[in-house]
VEXDREN-2710 file (C-alpha; in Angstrom, 1 decimal):
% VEXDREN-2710
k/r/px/py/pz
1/UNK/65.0/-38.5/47.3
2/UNK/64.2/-39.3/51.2
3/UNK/62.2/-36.6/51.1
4/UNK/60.3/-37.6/48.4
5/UNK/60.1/-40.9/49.5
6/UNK/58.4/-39.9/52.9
7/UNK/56.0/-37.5/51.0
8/UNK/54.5/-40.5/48.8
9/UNK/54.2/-42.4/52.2
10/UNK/52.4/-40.1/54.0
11/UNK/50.3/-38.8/50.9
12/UNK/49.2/-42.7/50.9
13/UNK/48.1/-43.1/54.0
14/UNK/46.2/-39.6/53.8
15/UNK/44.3/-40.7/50.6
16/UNK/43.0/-43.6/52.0
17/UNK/39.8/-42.5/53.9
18/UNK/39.7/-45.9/55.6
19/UNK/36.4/-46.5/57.5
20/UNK/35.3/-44.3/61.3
21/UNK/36.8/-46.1/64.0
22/UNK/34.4/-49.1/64.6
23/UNK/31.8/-49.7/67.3
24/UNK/33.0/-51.7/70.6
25/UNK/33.4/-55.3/69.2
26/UNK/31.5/-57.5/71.9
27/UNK/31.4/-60.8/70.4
28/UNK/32.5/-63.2/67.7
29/UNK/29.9/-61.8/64.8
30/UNK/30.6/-58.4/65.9
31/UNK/34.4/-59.3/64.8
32/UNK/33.6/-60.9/61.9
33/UNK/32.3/-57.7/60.8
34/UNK/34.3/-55.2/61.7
35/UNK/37.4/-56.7/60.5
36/UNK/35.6/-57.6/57.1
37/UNK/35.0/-54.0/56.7
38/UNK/38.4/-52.8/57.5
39/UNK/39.9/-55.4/55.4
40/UNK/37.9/-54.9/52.4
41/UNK/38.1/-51.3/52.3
42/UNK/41.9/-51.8/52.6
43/UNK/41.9/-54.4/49.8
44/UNK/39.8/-51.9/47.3
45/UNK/41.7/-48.9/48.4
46/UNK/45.2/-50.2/47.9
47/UNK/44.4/-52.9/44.9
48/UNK/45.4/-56.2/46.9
49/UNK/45.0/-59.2/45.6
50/UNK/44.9/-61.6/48.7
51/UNK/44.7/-61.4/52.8
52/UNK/45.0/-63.9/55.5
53/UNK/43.6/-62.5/59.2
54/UNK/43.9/-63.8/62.8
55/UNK/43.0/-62.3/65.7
56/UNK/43.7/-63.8/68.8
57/UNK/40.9/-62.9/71.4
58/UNK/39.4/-64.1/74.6
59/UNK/41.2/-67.1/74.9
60/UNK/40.7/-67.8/71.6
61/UNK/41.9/-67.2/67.4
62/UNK/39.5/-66.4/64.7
63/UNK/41.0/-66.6/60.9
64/UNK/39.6/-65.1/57.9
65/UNK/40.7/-64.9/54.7
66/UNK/39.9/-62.8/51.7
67/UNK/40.6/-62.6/47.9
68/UNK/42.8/-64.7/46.0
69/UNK/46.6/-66.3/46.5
70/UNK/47.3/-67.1/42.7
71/UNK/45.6/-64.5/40.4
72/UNK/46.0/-66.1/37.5
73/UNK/44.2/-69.6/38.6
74/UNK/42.0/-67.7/41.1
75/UNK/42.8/-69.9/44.0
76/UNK/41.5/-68.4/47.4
77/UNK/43.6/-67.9/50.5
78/UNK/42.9/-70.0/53.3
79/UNK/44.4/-70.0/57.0
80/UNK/46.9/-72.3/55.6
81/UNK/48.3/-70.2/52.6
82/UNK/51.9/-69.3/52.7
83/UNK/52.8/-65.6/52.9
84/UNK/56.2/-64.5/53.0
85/UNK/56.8/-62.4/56.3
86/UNK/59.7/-60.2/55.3
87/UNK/61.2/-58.8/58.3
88/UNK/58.4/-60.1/60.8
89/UNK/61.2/-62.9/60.4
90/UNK/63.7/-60.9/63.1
91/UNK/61.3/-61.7/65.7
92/UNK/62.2/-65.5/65.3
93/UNK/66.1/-64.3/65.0
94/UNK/65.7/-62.3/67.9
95/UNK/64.4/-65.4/70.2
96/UNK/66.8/-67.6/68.6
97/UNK/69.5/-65.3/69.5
98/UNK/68.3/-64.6/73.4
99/UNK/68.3/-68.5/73.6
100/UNK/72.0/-68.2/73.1
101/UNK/71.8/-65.6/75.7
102/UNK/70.0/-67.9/78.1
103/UNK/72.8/-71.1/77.6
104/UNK/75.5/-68.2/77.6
105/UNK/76.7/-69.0/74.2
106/UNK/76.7/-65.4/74.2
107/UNK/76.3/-61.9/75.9
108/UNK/75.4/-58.8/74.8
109/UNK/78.6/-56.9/75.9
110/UNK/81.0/-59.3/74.2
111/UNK/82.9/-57.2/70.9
112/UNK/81.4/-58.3/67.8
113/UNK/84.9/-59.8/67.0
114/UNK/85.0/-62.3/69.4
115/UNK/82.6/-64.5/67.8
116/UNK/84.2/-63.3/64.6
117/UNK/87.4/-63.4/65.3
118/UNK/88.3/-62.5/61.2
119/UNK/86.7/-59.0/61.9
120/UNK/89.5/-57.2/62.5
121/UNK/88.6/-53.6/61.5
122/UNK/89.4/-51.2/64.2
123/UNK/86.1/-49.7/63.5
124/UNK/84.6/-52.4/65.1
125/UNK/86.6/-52.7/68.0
126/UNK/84.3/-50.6/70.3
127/UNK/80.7/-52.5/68.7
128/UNK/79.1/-55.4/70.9
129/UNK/76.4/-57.8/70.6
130/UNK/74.0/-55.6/71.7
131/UNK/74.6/-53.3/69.5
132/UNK/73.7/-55.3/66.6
133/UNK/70.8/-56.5/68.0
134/UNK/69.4/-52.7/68.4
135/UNK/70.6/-51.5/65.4
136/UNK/73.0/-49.1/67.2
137/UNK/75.9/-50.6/65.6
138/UNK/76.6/-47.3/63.8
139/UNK/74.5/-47.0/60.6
140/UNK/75.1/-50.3/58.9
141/UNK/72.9/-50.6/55.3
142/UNK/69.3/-51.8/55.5
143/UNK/69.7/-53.9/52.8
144/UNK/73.6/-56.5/51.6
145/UNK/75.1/-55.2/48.5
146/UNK/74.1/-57.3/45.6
147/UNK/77.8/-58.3/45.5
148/UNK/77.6/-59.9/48.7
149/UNK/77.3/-63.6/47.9
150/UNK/79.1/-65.9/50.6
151/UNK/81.0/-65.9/53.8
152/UNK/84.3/-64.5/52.1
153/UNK/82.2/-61.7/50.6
154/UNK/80.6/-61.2/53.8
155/UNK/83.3/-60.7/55.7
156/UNK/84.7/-58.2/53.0
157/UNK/81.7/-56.4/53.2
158/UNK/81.7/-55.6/57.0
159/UNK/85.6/-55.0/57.5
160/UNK/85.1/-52.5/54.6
161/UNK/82.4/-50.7/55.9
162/UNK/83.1/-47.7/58.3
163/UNK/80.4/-46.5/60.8
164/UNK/78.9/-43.0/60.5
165/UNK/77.4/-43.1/64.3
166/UNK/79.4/-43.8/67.5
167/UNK/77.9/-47.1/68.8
168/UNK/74.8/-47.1/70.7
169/UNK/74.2/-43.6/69.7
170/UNK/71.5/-44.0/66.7
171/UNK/69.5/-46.5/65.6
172/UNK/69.4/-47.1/61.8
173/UNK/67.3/-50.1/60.7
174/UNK/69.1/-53.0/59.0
175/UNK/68.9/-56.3/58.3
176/UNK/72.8/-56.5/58.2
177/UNK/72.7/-55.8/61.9
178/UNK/70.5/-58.0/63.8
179/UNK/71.1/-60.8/60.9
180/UNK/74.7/-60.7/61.6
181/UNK/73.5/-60.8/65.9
182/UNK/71.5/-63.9/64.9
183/UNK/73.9/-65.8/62.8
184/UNK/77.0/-65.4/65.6
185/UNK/74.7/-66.4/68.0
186/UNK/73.7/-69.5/66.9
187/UNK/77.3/-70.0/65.6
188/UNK/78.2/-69.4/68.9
189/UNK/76.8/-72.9/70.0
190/UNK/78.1/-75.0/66.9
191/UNK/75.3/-74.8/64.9
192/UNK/73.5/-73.4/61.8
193/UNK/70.8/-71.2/61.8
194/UNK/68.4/-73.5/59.9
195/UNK/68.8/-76.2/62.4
196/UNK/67.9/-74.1/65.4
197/UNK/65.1/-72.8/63.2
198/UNK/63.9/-75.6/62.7
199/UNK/63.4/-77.4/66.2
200/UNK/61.9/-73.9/66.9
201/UNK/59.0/-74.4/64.8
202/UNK/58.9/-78.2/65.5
203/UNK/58.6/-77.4/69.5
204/UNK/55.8/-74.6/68.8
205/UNK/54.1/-77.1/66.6
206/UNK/54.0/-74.8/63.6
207/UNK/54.6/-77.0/60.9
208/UNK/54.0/-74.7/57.7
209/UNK/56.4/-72.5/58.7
210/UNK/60.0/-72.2/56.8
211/UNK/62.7/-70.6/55.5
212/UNK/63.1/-72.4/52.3
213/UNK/59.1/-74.0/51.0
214/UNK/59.5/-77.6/50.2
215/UNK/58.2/-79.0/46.8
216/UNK/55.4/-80.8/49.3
217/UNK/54.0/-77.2/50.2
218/UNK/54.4/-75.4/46.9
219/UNK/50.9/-75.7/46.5
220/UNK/50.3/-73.9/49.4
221/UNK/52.4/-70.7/49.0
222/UNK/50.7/-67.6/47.5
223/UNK/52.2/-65.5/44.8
224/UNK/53.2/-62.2/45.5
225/UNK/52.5/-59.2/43.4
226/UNK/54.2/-55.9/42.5
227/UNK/52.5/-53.8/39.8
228/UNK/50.3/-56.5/39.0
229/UNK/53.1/-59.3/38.2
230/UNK/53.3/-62.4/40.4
231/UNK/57.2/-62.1/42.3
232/UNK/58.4/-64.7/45.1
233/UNK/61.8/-63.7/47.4
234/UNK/64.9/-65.0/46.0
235/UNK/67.8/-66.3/48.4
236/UNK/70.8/-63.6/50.2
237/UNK/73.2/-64.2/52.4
238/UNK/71.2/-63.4/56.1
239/UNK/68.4/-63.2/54.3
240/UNK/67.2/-66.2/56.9
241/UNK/67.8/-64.4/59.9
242/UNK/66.8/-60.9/59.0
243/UNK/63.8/-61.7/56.4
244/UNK/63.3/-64.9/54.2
245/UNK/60.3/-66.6/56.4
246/UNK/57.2/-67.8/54.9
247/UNK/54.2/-69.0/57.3
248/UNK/50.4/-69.5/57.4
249/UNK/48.5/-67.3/59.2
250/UNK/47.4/-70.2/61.3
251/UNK/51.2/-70.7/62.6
252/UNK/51.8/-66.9/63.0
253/UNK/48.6/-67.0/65.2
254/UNK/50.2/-70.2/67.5
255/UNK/53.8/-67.6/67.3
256/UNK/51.8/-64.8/68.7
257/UNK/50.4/-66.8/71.5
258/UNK/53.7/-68.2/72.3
259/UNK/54.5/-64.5/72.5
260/UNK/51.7/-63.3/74.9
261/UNK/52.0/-66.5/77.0
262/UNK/55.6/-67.6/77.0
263/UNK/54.9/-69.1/80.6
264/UNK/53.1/-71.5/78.7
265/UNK/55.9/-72.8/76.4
266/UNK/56.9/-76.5/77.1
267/UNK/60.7/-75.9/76.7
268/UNK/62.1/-74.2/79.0
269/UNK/64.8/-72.9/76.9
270/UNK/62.4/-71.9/74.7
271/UNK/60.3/-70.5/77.0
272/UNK/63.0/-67.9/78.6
273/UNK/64.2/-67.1/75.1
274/UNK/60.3/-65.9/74.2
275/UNK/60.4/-64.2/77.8
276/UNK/63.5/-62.0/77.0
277/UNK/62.8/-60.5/73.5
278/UNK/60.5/-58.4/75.0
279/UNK/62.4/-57.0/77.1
280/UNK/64.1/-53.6/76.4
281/UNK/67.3/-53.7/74.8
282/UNK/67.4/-49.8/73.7
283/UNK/65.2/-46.4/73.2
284/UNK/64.9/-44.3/70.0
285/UNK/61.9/-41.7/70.5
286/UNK/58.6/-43.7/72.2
287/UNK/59.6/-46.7/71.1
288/UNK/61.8/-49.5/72.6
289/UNK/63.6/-52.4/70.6
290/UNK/63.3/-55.6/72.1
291/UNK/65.1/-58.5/70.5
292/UNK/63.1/-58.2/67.0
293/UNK/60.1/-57.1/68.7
294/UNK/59.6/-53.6/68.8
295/UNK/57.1/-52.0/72.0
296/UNK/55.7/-48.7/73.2
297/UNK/54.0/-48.0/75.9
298/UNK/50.0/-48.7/76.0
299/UNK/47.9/-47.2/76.0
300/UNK/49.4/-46.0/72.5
301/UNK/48.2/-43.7/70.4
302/UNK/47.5/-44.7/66.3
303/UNK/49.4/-41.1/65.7
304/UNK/52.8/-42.4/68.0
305/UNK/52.3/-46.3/66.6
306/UNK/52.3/-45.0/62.5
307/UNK/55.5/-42.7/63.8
308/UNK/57.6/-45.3/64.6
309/UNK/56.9/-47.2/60.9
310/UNK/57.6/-43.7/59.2
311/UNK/60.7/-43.7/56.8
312/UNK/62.1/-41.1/58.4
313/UNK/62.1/-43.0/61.6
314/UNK/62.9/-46.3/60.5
315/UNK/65.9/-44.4/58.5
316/UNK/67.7/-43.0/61.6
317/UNK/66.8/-41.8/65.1
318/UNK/69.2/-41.0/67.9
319/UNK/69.2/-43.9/70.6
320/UNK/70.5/-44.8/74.0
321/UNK/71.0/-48.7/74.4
322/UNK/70.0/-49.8/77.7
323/UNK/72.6/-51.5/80.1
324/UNK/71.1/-53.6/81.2
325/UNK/68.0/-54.4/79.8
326/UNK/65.0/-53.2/81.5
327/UNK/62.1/-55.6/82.3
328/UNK/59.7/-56.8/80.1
329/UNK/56.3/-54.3/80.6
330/UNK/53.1/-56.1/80.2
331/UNK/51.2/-52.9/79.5
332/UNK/52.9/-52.9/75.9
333/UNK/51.7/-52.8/72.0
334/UNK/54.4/-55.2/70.9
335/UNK/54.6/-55.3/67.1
336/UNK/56.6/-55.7/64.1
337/UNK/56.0/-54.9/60.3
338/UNK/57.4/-56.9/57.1
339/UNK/57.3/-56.7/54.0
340/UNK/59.1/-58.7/50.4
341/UNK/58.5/-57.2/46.9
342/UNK/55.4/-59.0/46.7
343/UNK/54.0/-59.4/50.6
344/UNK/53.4/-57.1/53.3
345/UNK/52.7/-58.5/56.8
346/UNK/51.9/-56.9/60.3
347/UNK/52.0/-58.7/64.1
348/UNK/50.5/-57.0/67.4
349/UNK/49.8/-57.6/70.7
350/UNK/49.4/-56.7/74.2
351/UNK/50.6/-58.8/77.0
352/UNK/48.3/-57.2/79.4
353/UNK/44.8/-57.3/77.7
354/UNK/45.9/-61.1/76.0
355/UNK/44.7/-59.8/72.6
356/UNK/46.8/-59.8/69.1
357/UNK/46.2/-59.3/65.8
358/UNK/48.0/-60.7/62.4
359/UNK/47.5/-59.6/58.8
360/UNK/49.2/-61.1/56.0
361/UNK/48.9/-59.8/52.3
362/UNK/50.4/-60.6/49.1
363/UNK/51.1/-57.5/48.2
364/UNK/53.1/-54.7/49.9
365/UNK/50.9/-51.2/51.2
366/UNK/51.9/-48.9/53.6
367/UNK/53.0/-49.7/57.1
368/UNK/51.2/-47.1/58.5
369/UNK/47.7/-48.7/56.6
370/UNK/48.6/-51.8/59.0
371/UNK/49.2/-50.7/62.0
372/UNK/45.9/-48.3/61.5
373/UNK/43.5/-51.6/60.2
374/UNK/45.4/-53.7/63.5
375/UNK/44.5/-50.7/66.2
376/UNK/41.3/-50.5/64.9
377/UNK/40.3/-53.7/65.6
378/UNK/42.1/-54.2/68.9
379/UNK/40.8/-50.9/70.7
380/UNK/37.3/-51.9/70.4
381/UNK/37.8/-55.5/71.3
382/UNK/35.9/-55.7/74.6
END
């Protein structure tokens, strides 16, 4: 079945002749063009119904937006549609949680069980913060059992399950990992995780950005589609932390530039928190996990950046968790994919050129088609 899996991945990203690598993209009409083309030919190619663009370039963002957010009423996306970001979402968990680093709510050596103190499980005597954070915990699931419903149920769940990996040997993707890291973290400090997440989004200024859409911006939020049926994310326990986000492409354009220039950040809270998810928390292959964010080196090969988005990868790699974090590397692609039933999403950029890129679609594709239409736009940005 993983095998299988992985073949239909790769055979869709090899059947999509997207177009040559564009010409050196000198100024704003050059832009306009080339990421029309590479966004058109992906919206043919893969049968997408809507796509909301920002690239964030000299200084500046430019937004464009293509096809349609309801189908069935034929209403257009705009800059301020509402896409649901899937796991693009652990990027705000992951400053959230190094802001309870920074006020030392937390640290990343404490045991798991200390801000858990009900997780009793000898299995996770030896597992720490940073751990969860990396995904090194030992091969918890990607996704909750559907039986997982509430706190009691939760806690069930996790003194049930027995690791495969010794900690900080292997990191397996999962939003049971750094959603658990994000909601003992804030719980850490006394609050909730909707709270935090909100004043968050309030201090950025990013005001269509939530983790629950109010009847007010209903209007606004795009339909999803999977096999040609309109779908929307349901609720889950962690589902906040680890994926449940929906934004505009205008506020995920102001989160990116907080990203490339946290020295800019009012709050200074705020400010370090943004600062320290890029550092590097742990290495798996070429790639190294900040908190959320994940970075390679650059300049990057597209053949290493679609690697690290491969099933296979994303499955389980062997790891080595770095103690302590190493700095923050400007010369880094720093990027994250997401993706719902209905949406698929992508986020890039790189500190040392002050360039990024974000591409928001209500429908899921493959992540490799992402990270190909991003790099093809942000190589030939002069």
């Amino acid at each position: 079945m993983h095998f299988n899996k992985t073949l239909m991945a790769l055979t869709c990203v090899l059947c999509w002749a997207g177009p040559a690598l564009a010409q050196t993209i000198e100024n704003e009409a050059a832009l306009k063009t080339a990421v029309s083309q590479q966004v058109s030919t992906l919206m043919q190619q893969q049968q997408i119904p809507g796509m909301a663009v920002a690239v964030l370039w000299q200084g500046k963002t430019f937004f464009y937006s293509f096809g349609q957010a309801d189908v069935a009423t034929k209403k257009a996306v705009t800059p301020d549609t509402l896409f649901e970001l899937g796991s693009i979402s652990k990027t705000f968990a992951g400053v959230i949680g190094a802001m309870a680093l920074e006020r030392g709510d937390i640290k990343l050596t404490d045991p798991v069980a200390k801000h858990w103190p009900a997780l009793t499980g000898k299995q996770w005597q030896p597992i720490n913060m940073q751990h969860l954070a990396t995904y090194t915990a030992g091969g918890l699931p990607l996704f909750m059992p559907d039986d997982v419903t509430d706190k009691a149920s939760l806690l069930n769940y996790y003194q049930q399950w027995q690791p495969e990996y010794a900690p900080g040997t292997q990191r397996v993707y999962a939003n049971s990992s750094i959603g658990l890291f994000a909601h003992l973290a804030v719980a850490a400090g006394g609050k909730g995780y909707a709270e935090v997440f909100r004043k968050l989004t309030a201090d950025l200024q990013m005001p269509s950005t939530y983790l629950q859409v109010p009847k007010t911006a209903q209007a606004q939020y795009a339909w999803g589609y999977k096999e040609g049926k309109p779908v929307r994310i349901g609720t889950g326990v962690l589902l906040d932390e680890a994926g449940g986000v929906k934004a505009s492409v205008r506020d995920l354009a102001t989160w990116l530039q907080a990203n490339l220039q946290p020295e800019k950040v009012t709050d200074p809270l705020l400010r370090a928190g943004i600062a320290k998810t890029q550092q590097r928390y742990a290495k798996s292959e070429q790639m190294y996990q900040g908190l959320g964010w994940e970075m390679l080196d650059y300049p990057v090969s597209l053949a290493d950046l679609t690697a690290m988005t491969a099933p296979e990868f994303v499955a389980g790699t062997a790891a080595t968790v770095l103690v302590p974090p190493a700095p923050a590397v400007a010369n880094s692609w720093v990027h994250k994919t997401g993706a719902t039933g209905g949406f698929g999403a992508y986020a890039a950029f790189i500190p040392s050129r002050q360039i990024g890129i974000v591409l928001l679609a209500n429908q899921r594709y493959p992540n490799a088609l992402r990270v190909e239409v991003a790099y093809k736009v942000l190589e030939n940005l002069k």
